[in-house]
C-alpha positions as CSV (number, residue, x, y, z in Angstrom):
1,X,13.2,-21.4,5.6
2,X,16.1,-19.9,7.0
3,X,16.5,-15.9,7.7
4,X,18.4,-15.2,4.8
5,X,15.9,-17.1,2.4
6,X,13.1,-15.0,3.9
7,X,15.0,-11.7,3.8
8,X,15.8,-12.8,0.3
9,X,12.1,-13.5,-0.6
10,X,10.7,-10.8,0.9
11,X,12.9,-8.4,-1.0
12,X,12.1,-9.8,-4.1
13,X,8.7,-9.6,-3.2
14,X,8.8,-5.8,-2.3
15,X,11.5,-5.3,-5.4
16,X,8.2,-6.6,-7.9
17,X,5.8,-4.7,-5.7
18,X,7.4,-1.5,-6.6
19,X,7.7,-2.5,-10.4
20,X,4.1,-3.5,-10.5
21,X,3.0,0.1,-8.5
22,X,4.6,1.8,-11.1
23,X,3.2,0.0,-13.9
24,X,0.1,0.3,-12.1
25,X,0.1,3.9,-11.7
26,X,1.5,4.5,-15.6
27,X,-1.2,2.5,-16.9
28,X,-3.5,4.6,-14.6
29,X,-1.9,7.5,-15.1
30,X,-2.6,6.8,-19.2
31,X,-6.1,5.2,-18.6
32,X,-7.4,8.6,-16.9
33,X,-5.4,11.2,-19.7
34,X,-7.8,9.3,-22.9
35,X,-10.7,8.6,-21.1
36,X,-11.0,12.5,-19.9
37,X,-11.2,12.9,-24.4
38,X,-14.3,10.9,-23.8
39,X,-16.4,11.2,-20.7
40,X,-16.4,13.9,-18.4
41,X,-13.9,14.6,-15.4
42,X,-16.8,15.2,-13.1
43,X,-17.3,11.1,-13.8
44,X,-13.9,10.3,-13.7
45,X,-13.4,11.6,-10.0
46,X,-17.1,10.2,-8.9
47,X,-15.3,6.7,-9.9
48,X,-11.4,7.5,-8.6
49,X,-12.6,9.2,-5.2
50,X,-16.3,8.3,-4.6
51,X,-16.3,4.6,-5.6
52,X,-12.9,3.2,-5.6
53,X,-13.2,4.6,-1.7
54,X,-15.8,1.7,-1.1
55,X,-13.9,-0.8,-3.2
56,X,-10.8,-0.2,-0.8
57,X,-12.8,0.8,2.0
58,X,-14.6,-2.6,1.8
59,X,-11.7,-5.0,0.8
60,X,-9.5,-3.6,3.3
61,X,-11.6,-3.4,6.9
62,X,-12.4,-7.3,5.8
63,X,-9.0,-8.6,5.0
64,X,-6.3,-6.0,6.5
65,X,-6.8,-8.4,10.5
66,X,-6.5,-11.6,9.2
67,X,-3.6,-10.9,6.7
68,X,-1.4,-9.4,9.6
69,X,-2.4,-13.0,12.1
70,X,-1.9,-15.5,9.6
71,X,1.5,-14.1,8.4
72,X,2.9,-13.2,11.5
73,X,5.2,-15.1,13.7
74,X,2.2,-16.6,15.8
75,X,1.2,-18.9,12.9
76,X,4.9,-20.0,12.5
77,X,4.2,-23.5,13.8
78,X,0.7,-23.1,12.7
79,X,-1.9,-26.0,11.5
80,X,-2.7,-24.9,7.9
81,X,-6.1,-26.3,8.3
82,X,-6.8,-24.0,11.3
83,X,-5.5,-20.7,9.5
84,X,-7.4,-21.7,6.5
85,X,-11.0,-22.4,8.5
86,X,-9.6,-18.9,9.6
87,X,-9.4,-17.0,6.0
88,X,-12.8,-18.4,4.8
89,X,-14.1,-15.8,7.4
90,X,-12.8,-13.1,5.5
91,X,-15.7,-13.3,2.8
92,X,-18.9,-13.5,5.5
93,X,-17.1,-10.2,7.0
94,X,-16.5,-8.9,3.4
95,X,-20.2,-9.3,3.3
96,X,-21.4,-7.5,6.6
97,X,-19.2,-4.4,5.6
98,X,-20.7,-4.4,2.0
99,X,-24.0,-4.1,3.3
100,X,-23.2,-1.6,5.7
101,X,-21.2,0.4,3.2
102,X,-23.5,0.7,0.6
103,X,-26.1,1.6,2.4
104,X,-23.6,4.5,3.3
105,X,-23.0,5.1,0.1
106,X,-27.0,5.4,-1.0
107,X,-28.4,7.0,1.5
108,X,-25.9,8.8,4.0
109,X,-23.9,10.2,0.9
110,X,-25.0,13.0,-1.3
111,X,-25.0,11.1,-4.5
112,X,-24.1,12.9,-7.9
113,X,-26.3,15.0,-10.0
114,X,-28.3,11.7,-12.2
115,X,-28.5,14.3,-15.0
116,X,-24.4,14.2,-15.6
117,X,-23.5,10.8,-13.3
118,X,-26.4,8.4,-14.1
119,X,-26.2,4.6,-13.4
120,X,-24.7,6.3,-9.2
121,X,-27.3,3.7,-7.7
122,X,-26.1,0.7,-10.0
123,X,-22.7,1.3,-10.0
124,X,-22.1,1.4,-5.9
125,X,-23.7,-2.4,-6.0
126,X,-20.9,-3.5,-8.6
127,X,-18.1,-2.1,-7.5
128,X,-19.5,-3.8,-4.2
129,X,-19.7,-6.9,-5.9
130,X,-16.1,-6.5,-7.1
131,X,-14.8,-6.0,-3.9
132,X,-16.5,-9.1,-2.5
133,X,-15.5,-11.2,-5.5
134,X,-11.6,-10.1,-5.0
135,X,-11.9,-11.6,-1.4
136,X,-12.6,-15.0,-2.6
137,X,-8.5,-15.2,-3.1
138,X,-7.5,-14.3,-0.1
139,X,-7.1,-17.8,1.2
140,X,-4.9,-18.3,-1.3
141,X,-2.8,-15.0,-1.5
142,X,-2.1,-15.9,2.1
143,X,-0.7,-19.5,1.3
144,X,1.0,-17.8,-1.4
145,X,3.0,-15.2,0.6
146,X,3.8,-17.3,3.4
147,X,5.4,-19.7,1.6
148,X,6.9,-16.8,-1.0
149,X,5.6,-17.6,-4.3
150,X,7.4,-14.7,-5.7
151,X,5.9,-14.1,-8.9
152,X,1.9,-15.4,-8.6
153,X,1.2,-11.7,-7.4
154,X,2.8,-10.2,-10.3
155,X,1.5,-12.0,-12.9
156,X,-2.0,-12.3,-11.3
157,X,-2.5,-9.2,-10.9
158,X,-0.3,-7.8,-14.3
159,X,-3.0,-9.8,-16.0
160,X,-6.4,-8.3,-13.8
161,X,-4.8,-4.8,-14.3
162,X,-4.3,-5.0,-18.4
163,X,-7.8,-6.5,-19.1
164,X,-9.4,-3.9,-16.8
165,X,-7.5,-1.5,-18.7
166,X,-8.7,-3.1,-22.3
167,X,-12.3,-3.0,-21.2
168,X,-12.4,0.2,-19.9
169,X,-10.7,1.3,-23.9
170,X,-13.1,-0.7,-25.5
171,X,-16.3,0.3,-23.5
172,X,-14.9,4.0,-23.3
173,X,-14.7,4.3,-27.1
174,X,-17.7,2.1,-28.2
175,X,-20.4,3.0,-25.5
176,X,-19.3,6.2,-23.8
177,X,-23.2,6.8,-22.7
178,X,-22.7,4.0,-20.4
179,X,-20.6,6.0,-17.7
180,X,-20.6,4.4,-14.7
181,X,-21.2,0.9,-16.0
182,X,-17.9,1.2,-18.1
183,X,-16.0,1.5,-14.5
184,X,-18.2,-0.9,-12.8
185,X,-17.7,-3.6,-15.5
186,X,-13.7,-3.1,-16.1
187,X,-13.3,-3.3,-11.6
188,X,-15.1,-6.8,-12.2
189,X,-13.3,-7.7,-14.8
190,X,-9.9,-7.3,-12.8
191,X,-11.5,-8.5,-9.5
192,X,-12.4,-11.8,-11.6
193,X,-9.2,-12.1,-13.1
194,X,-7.1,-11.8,-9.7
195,X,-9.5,-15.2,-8.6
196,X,-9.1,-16.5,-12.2
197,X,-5.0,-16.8,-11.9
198,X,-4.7,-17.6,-8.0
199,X,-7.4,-20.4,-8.7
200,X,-5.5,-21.9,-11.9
201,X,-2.3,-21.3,-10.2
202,X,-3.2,-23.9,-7.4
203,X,-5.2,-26.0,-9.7
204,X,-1.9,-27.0,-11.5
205,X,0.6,-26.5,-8.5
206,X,-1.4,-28.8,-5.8
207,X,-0.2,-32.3,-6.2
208,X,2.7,-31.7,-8.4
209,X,6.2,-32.5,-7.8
210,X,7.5,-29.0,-7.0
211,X,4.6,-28.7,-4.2
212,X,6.2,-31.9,-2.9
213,X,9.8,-31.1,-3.0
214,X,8.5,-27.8,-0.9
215,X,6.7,-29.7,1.8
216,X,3.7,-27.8,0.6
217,X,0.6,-28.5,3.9
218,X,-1.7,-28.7,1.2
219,X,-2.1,-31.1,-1.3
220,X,-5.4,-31.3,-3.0
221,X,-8.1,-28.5,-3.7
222,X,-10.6,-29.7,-1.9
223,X,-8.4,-28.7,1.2
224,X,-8.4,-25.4,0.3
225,X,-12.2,-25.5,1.6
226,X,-13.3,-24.9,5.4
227,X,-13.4,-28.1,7.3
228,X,-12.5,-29.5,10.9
229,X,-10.4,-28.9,13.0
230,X,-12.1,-25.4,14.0
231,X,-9.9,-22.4,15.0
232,X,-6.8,-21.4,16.4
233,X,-7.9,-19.5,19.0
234,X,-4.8,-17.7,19.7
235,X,-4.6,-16.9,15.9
236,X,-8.4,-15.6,16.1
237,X,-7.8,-13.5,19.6
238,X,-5.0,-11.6,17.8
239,X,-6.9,-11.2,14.4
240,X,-9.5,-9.5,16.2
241,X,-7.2,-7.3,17.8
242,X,-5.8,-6.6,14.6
243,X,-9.1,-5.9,13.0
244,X,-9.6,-3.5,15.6
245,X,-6.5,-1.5,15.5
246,X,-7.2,-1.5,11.1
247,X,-10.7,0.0,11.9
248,X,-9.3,3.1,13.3
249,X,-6.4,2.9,10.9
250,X,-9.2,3.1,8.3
251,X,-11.3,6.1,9.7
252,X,-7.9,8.3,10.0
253,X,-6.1,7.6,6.7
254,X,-8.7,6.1,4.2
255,X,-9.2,9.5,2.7
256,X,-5.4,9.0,1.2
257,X,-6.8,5.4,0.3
258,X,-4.8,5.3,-2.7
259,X,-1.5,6.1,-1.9
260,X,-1.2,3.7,1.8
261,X,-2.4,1.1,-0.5
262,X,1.0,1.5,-1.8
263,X,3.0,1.6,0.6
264,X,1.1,-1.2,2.4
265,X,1.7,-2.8,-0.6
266,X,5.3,-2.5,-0.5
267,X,6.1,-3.0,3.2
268,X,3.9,-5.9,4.0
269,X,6.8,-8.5,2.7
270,X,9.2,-6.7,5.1
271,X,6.5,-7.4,8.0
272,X,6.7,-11.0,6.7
273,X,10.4,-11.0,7.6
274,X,10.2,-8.9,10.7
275,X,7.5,-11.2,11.9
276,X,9.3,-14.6,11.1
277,X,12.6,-12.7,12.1
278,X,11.4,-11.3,15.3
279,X,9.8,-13.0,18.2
280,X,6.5,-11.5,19.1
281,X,6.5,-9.1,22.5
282,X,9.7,-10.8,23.8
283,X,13.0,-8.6,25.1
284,X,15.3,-7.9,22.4
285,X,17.9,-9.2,24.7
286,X,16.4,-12.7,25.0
287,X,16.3,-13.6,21.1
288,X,18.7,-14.8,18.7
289,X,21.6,-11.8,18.3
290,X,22.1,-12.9,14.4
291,X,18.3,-12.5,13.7
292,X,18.2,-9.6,16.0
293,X,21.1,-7.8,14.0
294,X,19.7,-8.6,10.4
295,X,16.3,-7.0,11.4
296,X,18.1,-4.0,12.8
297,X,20.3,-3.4,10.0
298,X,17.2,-3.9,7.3
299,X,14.9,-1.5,9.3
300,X,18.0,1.1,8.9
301,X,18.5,0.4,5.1
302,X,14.7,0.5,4.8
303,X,14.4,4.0,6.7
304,X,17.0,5.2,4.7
305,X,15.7,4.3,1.6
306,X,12.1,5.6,1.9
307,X,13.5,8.9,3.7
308,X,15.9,10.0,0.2
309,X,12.7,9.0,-2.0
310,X,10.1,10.9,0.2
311,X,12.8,13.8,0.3
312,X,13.3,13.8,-3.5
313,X,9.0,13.4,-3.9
314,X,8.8,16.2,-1.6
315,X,10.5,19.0,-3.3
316,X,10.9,17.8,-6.8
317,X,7.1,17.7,-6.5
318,X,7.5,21.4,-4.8
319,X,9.4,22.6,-7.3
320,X,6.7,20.8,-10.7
321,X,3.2,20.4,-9.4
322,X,2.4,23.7,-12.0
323,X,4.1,22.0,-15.0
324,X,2.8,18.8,-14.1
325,X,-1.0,20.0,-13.7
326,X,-0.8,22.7,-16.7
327,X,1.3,19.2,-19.2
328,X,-1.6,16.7,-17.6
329,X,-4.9,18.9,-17.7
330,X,-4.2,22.5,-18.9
331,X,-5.3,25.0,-17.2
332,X,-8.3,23.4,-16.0
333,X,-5.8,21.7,-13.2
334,X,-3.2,24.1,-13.1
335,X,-5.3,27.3,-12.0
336,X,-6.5,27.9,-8.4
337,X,-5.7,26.1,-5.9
338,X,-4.6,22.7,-7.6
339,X,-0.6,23.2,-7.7
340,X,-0.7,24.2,-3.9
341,X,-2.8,20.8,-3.2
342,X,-0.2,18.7,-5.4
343,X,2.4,20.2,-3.1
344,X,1.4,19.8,0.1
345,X,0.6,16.3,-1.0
346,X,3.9,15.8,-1.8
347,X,4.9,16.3,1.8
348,X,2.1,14.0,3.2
349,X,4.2,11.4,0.7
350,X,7.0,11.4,2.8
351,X,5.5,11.0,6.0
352,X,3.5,8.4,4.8
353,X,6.4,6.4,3.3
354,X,8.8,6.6,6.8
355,X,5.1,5.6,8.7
356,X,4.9,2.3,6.5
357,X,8.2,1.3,7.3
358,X,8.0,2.4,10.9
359,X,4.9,0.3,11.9
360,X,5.6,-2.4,9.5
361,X,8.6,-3.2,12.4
362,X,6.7,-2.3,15.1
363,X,3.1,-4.0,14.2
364,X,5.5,-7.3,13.3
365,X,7.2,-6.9,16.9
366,X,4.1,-5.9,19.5
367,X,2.9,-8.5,21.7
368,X,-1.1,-9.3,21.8
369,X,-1.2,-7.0,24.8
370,X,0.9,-3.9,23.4
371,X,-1.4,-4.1,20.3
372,X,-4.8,-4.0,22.4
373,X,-2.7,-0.9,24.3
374,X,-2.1,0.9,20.6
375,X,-5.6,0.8,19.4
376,X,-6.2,3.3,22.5
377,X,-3.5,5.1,20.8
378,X,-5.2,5.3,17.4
379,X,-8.3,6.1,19.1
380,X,-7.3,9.1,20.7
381,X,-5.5,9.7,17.6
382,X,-8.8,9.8,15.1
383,X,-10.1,11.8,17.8
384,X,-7.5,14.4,17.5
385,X,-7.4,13.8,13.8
386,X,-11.3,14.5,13.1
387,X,-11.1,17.9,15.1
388,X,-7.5,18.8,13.4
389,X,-9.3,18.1,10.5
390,X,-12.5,20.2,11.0
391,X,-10.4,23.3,12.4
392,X,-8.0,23.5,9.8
393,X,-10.8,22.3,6.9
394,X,-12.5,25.3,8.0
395,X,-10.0,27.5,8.0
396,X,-7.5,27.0,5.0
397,X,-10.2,24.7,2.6
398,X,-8.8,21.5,0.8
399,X,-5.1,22.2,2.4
400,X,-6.2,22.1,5.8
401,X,-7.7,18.6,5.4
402,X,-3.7,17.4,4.1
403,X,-2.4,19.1,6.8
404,X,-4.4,17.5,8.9
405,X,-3.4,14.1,7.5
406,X,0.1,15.1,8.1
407,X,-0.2,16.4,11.5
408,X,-1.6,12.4,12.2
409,X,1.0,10.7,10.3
410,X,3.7,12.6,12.0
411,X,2.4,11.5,15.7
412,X,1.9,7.8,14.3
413,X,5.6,8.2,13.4
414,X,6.6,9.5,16.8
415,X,4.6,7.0,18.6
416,X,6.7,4.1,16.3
417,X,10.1,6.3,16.7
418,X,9.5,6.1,20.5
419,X,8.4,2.2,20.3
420,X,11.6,1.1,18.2
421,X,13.8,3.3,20.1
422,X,12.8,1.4,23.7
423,X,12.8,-2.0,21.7
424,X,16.7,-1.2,20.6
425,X,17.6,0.8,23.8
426,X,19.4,-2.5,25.4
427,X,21.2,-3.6,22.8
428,X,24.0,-2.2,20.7
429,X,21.6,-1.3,17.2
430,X,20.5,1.9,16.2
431,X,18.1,1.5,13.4
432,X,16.8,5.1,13.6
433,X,19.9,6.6,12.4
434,X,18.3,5.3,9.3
435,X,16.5,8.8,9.5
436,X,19.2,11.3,9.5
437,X,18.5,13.4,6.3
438,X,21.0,13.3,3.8
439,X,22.9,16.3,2.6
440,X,22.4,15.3,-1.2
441,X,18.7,16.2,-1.4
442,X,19.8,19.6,-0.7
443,X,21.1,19.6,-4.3
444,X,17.2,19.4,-5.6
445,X,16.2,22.5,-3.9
446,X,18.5,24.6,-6.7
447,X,15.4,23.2,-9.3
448,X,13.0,26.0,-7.5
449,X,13.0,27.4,-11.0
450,X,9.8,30.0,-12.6
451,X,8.1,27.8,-15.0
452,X,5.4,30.0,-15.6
453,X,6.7,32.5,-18.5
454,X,6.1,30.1,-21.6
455,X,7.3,27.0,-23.0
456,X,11.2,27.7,-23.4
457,X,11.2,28.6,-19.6
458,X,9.6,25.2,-18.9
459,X,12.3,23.5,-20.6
460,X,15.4,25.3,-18.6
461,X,12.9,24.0,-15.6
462,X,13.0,20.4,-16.9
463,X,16.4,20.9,-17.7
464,X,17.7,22.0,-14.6
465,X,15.9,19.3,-12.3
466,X,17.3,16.7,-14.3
467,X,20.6,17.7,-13.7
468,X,19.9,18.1,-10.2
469,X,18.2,14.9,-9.8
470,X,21.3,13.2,-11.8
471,X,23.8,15.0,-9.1
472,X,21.4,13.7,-6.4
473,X,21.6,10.4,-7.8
474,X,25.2,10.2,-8.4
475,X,26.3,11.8,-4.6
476,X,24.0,8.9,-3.2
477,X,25.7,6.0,-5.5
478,X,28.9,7.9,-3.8
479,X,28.2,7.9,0.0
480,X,25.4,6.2,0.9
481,X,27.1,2.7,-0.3
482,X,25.8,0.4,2.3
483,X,22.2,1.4,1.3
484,X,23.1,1.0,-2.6
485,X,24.7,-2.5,-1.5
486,X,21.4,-2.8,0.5
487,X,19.4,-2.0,-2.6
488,X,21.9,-4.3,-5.0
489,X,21.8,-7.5,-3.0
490,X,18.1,-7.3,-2.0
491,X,15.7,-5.1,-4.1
492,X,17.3,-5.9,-7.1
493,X,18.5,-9.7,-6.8
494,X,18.6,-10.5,-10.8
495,X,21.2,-7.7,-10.4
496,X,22.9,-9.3,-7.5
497,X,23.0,-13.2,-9.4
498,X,24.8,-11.6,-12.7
499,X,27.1,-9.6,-10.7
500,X,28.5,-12.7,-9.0
């Protein structure tokens, strides 16, 4: 597959990603508004913060490694057998962490009151389960991503996401004395759907005529299982050093689990193309200057691109977290100190978006060695992170802990800025320019609007940050038109086809 097919598959890939976060986060979104008529909040967060923590937690500390080896440019001429012996690991890990982590979550924890939570106990050893049953497709998301099966994901997990959502209503409405069982049994539900697909996916494509028009490496199911020959061992080495470096990752973001998901989400098809673009740990200089240029001008479109949504998140979100809090919850979310939480939040966002993009080049394009040298990097930074965090925790409450979080994602930023800038600094590309704020956003700032003084005051807020989000819109469409031809011809490709 040439560079332009991956590029083009990639950014399919990440165009359907976004799509399906959104519908993700609406369904979500809608899921938590009904259920609150029904069960308390107080249940609602132990499941959103305390339990989907371990479900991510666990899922991500056993697969995050062996994703990043086995679709990185190491296993480019790789034996399929090898990387597949290799993913079957992912499950006995899966298991170690589960143990380990719910015995956190029993004992170390304070668990909820059992007079308003019951079913705490139970409900950790499900979600557990879940997590453990969703790695049983990892061998096959991998297969699937490496050789871009564009819309498996989306349909796989479109399908997981509606019939947790139905059993959730169901269960909600019928049994809401249940509590923590309802959540439990809707995450297994979707974690036995995701296998479901991927397995009946391969079922019907293994042996058929499309897998043999693609050169598929494997041909029946029964190859899918582990069997000899062993291990790559220079596959392994660097999945452990990976599996490092996403241990630390883990203990200074995880308690913004939800929204790196995300953006991991979205920027680990562009990793697949830096990584099959880009030759591991080797000068710039040395490598093909076509490939070379196509990586540079997609990290610049990319940085671009993330830097005019994070800048439109951040003070739109400024600007609404009071109307959005007092519309979602009433005043229940809108009083105290919840509007100054969304806020600062909505800062982290923007950090956290130019990060992914940031260290989705650089993780794609560090050798073995500079790797190993960067988790003494992230070790010093969850040092610095855990006593940023108590100091400012103690001091300013809830705010200093997303401060905090910021003041980590801004150093991982500079430590990538630096990395990509020495990477580039022999050649003729400058990707970073990517990052130069655009004056456009300064048109949202005039939507710093009072929307406190009743509900026709909230409507000339509304009002007035649509129109400046429309004049944002339209001076982007106007002068940023390589990053609009960017998005046209490779985050929207349906577009692209039926414009030519």
């Amino acid at each position: 597959m040439g560079s332009e097919d991956v590029l083009k598959s990639a950014s399919t890939l990440a165009s359907y990603s976004v799509l399906l976060q959104v519908m993700f986060r609406v369904l979500t979104f809608l899921l938590n508004a009904f259920t609150l008529r029904f069960v308390s909040k107080e249940l609602i967060g132990v499941v959103n913060v305390r339990l989907m923590l371990l479900y991510s937690t666990l899922v991500f500390l056993s697969r995050e490694a062996f994703r990043r080896a086995c679709l990185s440019g190491e296993g480019a001429g790789r034996n399929w057998r090898q990387v597949i012996n290799l993913l079957w690991l992912i499950f006995p890990v899966g298991c170690v962490w589960g143990v380990l982590l719910v015995c956190v979550w029993w004992w170390l924890l304070q668990a909820p009151d059992p007079e308003s939570i019951p079913h705490y106990v139970p409900a950790v050893g499900l979600f557990c389960l879940a997590a453990l049953t969703e790695l049983l497709a990892e061998p096959l998301w991998v297969l699937a991503h490496a050789h871009m099966f564009v819309r498996l994901k989306v349909i796989a997990e479109s399908l997981a996401m509606i019939a947790k959502c139905l059993v959730t209503v169901v269960m909600v409405v019928s049994a809401p004395q249940w509590g923590l069982y309802i959540f439990s049994a809707a995450q297994c539900v979707y974690a036995g759907f995701l296998v479901l697909c991927y397995m009946l996916y391969f079922v019907r494509f293994l042996g058929s005529e499309e897998a043999e028009k693609k050169l598929f490496p494997v041909s029946h199911i029964k190859d899918l299982l582990p069997s000899g020959p062993l291990l790559n061992w220079k596959l392994t080495t660097l999945t452990w050093s990976f599996f490092k470096q996403s241990f630390l990752k883990q203990i200074l973001t995880e308690v913004c689990t939800f929204i790196y998901t995300n953006y991991y989400i979205q920027t680990i098809y562009f990793y697949v193309f830096f990584a099959k673009v880009l030759e591991r740990g080797r000068d710039v200089r040395h490598q093909k200057q076509e490939e070379v240029s196509m990586a540079a001008e997609v990290l610049e479109c990319l940085l671009k691109l993330v830097l005019l949504i994070g800048l439109i998140i951040t003070v739109f979100g400024y600007a609404y977290s009071h109307l959005a809090l007092d519309i979602y919850g009433g005043e229940l979310l809108s009083s105290g100190a919840g509007p100054a939480l969304l806020r600062c939040y909505s800062c982290y966002v923007l950090l956290l978006a130019i990060n992914g993009v940031t260290e989705c080049f650089v993780f794609a394009a560090m050798s073995k060695e500079e790797v190993d040298r960067y988790n003494l990097v992230m070790l010093g930074l969850s040092a610095s992170f855990l006593l940023l965090s108590y100091w400012l925790t103690w001091m300013l409450g809830a705010i200093g802990f997303i401060l905090a979080n910021c003041c980590n994602m801004a150093l991982r930023i500079t430590h990538s800025i630096v990395y990509i800038h020495r990477y580039f600094l022999q050649s003729e590309y400058t990707p970073l320019w990517g990052l130069r704020p655009h004056s456009a956003v300064v048109i949202a700032l005039g939507s710093m609007f009072c929307c406190d003084g009743g509900w026709l005051l909230r409507l000339i807020h509304v009002a007035v940050g649509a129109v400046c989000l429309l004049g944002v819109v339209i001076t982007v469409f106007l002068t940023e038109t390589r990053l609009v031809q960017f998005v046209r011809t490779q985050l929207l490709p349906k577009y692209s086809k039926k414009s030519t």
